[in-house]
N, C-alpha and C positions, 0 to 999 in steps of 0.2 A: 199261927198260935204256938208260941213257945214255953216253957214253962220247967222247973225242975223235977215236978212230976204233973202230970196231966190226965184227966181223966176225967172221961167222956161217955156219957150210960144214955142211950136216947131209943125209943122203941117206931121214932119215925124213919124216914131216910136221909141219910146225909149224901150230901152234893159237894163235891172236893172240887173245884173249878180254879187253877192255878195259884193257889194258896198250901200255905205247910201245915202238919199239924206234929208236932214232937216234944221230947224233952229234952232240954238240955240243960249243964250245972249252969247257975249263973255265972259263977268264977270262972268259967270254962271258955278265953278269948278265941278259941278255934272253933267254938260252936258241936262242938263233939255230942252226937247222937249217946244217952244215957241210960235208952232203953226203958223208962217210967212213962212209959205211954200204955193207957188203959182205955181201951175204948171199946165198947159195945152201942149195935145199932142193928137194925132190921135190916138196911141195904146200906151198899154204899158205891158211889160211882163216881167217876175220876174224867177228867176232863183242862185238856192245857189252856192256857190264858195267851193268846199273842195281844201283844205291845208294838205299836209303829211309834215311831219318832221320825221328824223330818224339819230339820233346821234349815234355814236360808237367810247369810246376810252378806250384806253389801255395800261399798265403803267407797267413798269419791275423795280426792284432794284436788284441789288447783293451786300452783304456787305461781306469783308474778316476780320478777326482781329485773333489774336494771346492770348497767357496767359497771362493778367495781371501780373502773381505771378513769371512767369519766366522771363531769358534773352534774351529767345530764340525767333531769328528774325522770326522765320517761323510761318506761318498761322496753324492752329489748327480748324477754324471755319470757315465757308460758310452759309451764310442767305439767301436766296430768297423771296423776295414780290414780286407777280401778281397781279394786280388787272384790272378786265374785266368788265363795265361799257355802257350798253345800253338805249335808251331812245329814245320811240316811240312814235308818238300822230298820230292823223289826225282831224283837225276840220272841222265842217262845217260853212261857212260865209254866212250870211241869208242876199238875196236883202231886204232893207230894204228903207221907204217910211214914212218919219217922219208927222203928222198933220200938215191939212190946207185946203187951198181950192184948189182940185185936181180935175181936167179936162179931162176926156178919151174920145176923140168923140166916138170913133167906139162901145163901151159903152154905151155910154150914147142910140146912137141911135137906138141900141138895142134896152135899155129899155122900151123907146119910142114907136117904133114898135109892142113890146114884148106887151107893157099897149094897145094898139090900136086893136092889135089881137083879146085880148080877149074879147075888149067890143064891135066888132063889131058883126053883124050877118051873117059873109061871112059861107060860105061852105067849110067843111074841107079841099077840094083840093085847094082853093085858102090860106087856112094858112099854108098848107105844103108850097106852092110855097114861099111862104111870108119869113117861118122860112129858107126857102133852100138859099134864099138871101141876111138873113143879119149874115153872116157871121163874126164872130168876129177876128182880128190878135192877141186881146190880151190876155194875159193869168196872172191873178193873184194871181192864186193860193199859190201857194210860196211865196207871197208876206209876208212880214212881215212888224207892222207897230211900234213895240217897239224898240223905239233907243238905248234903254239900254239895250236890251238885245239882241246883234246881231249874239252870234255866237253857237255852240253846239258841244259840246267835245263829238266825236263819242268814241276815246279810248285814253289813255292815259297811255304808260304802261312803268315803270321804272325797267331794273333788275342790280346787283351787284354780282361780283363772285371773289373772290378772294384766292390768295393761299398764305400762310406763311410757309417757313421750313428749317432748319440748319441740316448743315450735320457739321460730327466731321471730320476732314480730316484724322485722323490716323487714320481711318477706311480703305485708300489706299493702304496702306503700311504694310507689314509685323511687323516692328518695333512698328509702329503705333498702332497696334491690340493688340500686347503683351502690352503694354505702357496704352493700356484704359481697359484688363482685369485685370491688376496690381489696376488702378485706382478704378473697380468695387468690389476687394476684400479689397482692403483699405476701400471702404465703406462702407460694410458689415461688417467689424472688429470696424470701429467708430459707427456704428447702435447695434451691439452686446455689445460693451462696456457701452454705453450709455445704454439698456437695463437692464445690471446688474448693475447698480447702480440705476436706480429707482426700480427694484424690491427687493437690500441688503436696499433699504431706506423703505420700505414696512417692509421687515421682522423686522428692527429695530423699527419700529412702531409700530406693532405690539406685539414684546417683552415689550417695555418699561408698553403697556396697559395691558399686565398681570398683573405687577409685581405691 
């Protein structure tokens, strides 16, 4: 609850459970605490809010395609992309209690009691009685009192996995196998040719720098 002044009079208990309560100007794009917060209440207690998130997606391709350089209508190649895509968080949202003038009777009258105790000269057994009495409902601990800063990333964790991979299809076929060990000696005979001619270009370099 935000508001350029705000104010809050209530004689039950209020329960702050990861929610704000403050003021700020409206024209104010940084949110800036204003201090016009008025609030009075009998108790009040404060308690954070966690939030999980947990995302999961996951994405398939399969691509087919054949040789460029031939006629032939038939597939020759198969692609596969995976990709497996996770993302976890959990935050925590802090009850949070912007500036101002802030009212907690059962509080206050603690205090009160608490300041009276000690400057009186009763006997121990009548200040146990005393503290056994005033009992407080509220609890502020968890209270948090910065607007801008209301939440806390307990984890936050991103993974990615993915798979890439072609298969040659005449890998299935009997014809297929002959057809791509045919192709692995053709390259071996283009990688061998290629080799003697940069090494007869070597020996001719070599001659010319004798002579």
């Amino acid at each position: 609850m935000t508001a350029k002044q705000v104010n809050i009079n209530t004689q039950a208990h209020t329960q702050l459970t990861g929610s704000l309560i403050a003021a700020t100007d409206t024209g104010d794009k940084d949110g800036n605490d204003n201090g016009q917060l008025n609030l009075t209440t009998n108790s009040l207690s404060a308690s954070s809010l966690n939030t999980t998130t947990n995302n999961k997606s996951n994405s398939i391709g399969l691509n087919a395609g054949g040789n460029a350089n031939t006629n032939s209508a038939k597939l020759n190649r198969v692609s596969l992309d995976y990709t497996n895509n996770k993302h976890n968080s959990k935050t925590k949202v802090l009850a949070t209690l912007g500036s101002g003038n802030i009212q907690i009777a059962d509080i206050d009258q603690n205090n009160s009691k608490s300041n009276s105790n000690s400057n009186s000269n009763s006997n121990s057994k009548s200040n146990s009685n005393s503290k056994s009495n005033s009992k407080s409902k509220s609890n502020t601990k968890l209270l948090n009192r910065d607007i801008k800063d209301t939440e806390v990333n307990i984890y936050n964790i991103a993974s990615h996995k993915g798979l890439k991979g072609e298969i040659d299809t005449r890998l299935l076929t009997k014809n297929g196998r002959i057809q791509i060990a045919k192709d692995i000696k053709k390259s071996g005979m283009i990688t061998s040719a290629i080799q003697q001619i940069v090494n007869t270009d070597r020996t001719e370099l070599k001659t010319s720098s004798v002579k």
